[in-house]
C-alpha positions in Angstrom: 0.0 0.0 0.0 2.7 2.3 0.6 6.5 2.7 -0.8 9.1 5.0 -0.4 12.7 5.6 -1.0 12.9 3.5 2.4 10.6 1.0 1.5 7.7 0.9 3.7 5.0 -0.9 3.4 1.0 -1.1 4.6 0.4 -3.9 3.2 -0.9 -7.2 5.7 0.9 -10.6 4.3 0.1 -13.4 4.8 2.1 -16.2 7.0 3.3 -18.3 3.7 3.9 -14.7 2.4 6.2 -13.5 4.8 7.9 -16.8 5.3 9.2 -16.5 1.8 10.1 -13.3 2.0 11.7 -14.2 5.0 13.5 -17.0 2.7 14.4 -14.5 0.0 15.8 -12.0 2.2 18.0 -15.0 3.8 19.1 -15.1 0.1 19.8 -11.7 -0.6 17.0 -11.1 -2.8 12.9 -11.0 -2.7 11.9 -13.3 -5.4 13.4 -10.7 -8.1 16.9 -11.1 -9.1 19.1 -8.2 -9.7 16.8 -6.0 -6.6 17.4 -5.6 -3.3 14.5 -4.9 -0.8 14.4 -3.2 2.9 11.1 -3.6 3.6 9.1 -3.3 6.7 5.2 -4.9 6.9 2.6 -3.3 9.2 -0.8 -4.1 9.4 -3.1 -1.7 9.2 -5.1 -2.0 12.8 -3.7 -3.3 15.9 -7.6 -5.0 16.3 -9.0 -7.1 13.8 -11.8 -4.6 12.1 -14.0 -7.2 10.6 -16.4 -6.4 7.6 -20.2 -7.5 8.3 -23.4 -7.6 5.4 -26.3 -6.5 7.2 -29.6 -6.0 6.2 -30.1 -9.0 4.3 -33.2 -11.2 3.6 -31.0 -13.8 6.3 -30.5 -11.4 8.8 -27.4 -10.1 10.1 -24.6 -11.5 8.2 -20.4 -11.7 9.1 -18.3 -11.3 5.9 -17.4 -15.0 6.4 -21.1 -16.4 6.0 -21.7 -14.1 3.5 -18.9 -14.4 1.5 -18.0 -18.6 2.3 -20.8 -20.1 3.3 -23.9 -18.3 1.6 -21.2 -17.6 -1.9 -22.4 -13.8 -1.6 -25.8 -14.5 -2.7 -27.8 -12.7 -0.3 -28.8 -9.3 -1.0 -26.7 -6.8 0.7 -28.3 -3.1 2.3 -25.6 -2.5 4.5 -21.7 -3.2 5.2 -20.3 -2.0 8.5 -17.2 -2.8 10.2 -17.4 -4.4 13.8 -14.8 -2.8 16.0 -13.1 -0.7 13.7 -14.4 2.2 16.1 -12.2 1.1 18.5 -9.3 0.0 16.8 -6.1 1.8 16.8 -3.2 1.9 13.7 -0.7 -0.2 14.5 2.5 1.3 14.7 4.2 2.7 12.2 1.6 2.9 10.1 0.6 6.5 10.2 4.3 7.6 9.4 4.7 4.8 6.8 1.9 6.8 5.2 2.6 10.1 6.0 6.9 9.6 4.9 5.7 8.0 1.6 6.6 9.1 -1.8 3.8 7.0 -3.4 0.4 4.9 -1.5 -0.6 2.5 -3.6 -4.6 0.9 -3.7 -4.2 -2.5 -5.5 -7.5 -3.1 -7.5 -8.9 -5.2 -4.3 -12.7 -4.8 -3.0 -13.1 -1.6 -1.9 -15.9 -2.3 0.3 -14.6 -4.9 2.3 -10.8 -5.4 1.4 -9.7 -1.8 1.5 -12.7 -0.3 3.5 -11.5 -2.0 6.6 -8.4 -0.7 6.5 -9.5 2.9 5.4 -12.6 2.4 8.7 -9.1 2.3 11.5 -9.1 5.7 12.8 -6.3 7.7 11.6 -5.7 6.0 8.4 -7.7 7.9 5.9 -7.0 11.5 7.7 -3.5 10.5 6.7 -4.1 9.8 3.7 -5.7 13.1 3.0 -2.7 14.9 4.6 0.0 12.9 3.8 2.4 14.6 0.7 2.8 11.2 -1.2 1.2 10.7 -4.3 -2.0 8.1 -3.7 -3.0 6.2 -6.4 -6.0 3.4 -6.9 -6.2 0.8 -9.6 -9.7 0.0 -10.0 -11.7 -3.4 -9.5 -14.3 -2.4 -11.8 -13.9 -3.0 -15.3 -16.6 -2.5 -17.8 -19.0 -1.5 -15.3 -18.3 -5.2 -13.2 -16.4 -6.6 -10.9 -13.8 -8.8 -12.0 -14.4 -11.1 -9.5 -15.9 -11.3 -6.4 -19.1 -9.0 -4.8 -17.4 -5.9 -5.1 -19.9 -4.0 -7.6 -22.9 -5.8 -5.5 -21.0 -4.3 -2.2 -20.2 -0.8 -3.4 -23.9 -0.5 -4.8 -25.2 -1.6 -1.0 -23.2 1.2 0.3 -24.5 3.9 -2.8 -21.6 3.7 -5.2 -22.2 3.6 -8.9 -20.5 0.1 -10.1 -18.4 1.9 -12.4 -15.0 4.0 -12.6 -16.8 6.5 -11.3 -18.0 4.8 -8.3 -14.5 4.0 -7.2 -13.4 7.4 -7.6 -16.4 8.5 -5.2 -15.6 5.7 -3.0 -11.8 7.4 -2.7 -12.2 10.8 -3.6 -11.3 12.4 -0.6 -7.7 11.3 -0.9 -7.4 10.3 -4.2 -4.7 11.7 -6.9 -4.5 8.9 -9.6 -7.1 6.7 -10.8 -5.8 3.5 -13.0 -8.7 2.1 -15.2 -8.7 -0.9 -17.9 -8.1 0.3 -20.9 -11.7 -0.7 -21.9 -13.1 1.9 -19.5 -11.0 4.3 -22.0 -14.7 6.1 -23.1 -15.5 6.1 -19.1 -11.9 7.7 -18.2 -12.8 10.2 -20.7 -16.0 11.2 -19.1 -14.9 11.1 -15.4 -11.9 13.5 -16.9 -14.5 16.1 -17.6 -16.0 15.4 -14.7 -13.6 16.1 -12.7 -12.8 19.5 -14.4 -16.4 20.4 -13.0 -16.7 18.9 -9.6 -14.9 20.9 -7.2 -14.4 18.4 -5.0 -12.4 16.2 -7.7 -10.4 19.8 -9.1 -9.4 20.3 -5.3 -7.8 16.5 -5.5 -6.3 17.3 -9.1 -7.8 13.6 -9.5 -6.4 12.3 -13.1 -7.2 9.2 -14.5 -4.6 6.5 -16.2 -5.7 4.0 -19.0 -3.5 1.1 -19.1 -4.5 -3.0 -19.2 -5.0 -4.1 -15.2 -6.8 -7.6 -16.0 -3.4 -10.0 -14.6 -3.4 -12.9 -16.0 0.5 -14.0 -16.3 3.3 -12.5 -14.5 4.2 -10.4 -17.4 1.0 -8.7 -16.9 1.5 -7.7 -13.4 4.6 -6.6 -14.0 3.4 -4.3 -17.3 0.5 -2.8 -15.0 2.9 -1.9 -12.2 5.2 -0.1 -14.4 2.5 1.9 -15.9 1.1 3.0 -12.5 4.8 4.6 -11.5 5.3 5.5 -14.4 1.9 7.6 -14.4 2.2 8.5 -10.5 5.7 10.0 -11.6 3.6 12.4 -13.6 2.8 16.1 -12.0 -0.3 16.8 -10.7 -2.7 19.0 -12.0 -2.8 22.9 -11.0 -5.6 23.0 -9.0 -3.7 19.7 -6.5 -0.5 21.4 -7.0 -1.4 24.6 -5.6 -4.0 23.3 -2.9 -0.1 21.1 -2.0 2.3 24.0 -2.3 
């Protein structure tokens, strides 16, 4: 979620995750030959902020029977986050974010992958203040998700299933928006769009077409050079000078 010239990340792994990292760092190396890493892994929450579908024709849902058991099937009027109230950013986290040159948003589920994280108090007031350059690359593609409930999520909680949706869902924080290059007629009209909404002109919110469906490990590695290479771009005037 995070990267800087020191390498910090906000990113949660997981244990067979960091066990090979752990492996590759034994090595000298992380997996990619010819780099070398210093990276340090926070979670994002010292509690466990768990996602919950309420609202539903079943009753009260956890994320885990909605998602596991029922196969997201159940119509959804409601996502909230149990304990996020009272969790707390675990450390390191806030200056992680604040230090950074770049956040990054991978295209996960807004609602319930990223939402949790952005719920923890103190994380998305960061990410508003913080200097870095923040950009999302978006789930949606073609007006769907593609894969998962995300659209049916982000329409519970009143977001268009579209580009557009995920750049309301972030569009506090929000400098750079990376859409499949099918969404190119979409990009064009949230460009506009953002020329006329003042809250988007304050963000200086641009949008980057590029391909983001990963199929082979060429792919990812194709779609991350595109986002850097488009984050390395300067912001529009309105961001720059709301920055300055």
């Amino acid at each position: 979620m995070v990267s800087n010239r020191r390498s910090r990340s906000g990113h949660t792994r997981l244990p067979h995750e960091t066990a090979r990292r752990r492996q590759d760092a034994q090595r000298g190396d992380s997996g990619n030959r010819g780099h070398a890493w210093n990276q340090n892994t926070h979670p994002a929450d010292e509690r466990f902020a768990r996602g919950n579908a309420g609202l539903t024709p079943a009753g009260d849902l956890s994320f885990e029977e909605y998602f596991v058991q029922r196969w997201y099937q159940d119509p959804v009027e409601l996502v909230r986050f149990a304990g996020a109230a009272e969790a707390q950013p675990a450390p390191g986290v806030i200056e992680a974010i604040r230090s950074a040159d770049l956040v990054l948003l991978a295209p996960s589920n807004p609602v319930t992958s990223i939402g949790p994280i952005l719920a923890v108090p103190g994380i998305r007031k960061a990410l508003r203040e913080t200097s870095a350059r923040i950009a999302a690359v978006s789930p949606i593609v073609g007006g769907t998700a593609v894969t998962g409930p995300a659209g049916t999520l982000m329409a519970a909680q009143g977001f268009a299933v579209s580009i557009a949706g995920v750049a309301d869902f972030y569009g506090d924080f929000l400098d750079l928006l990376v859409v499949d290059s099918q969404d190119a007629p979409a990009a064009h009209a949230l460009r506009n769009e953002a020329l006329r909404n003042q809250a988007l002109r304050k963000t200086g919110m641009r949008v980057h077409c590029t391909p983001t469906i990963m199929r082979k490990a060429e792919d990812r590695i194709a779609l991350a050079k595109s986002v850097l290479d488009a984050a390395r771009q300067p912001p529009t005037a309105p961001a720059a000078e709301e920055r300055a």
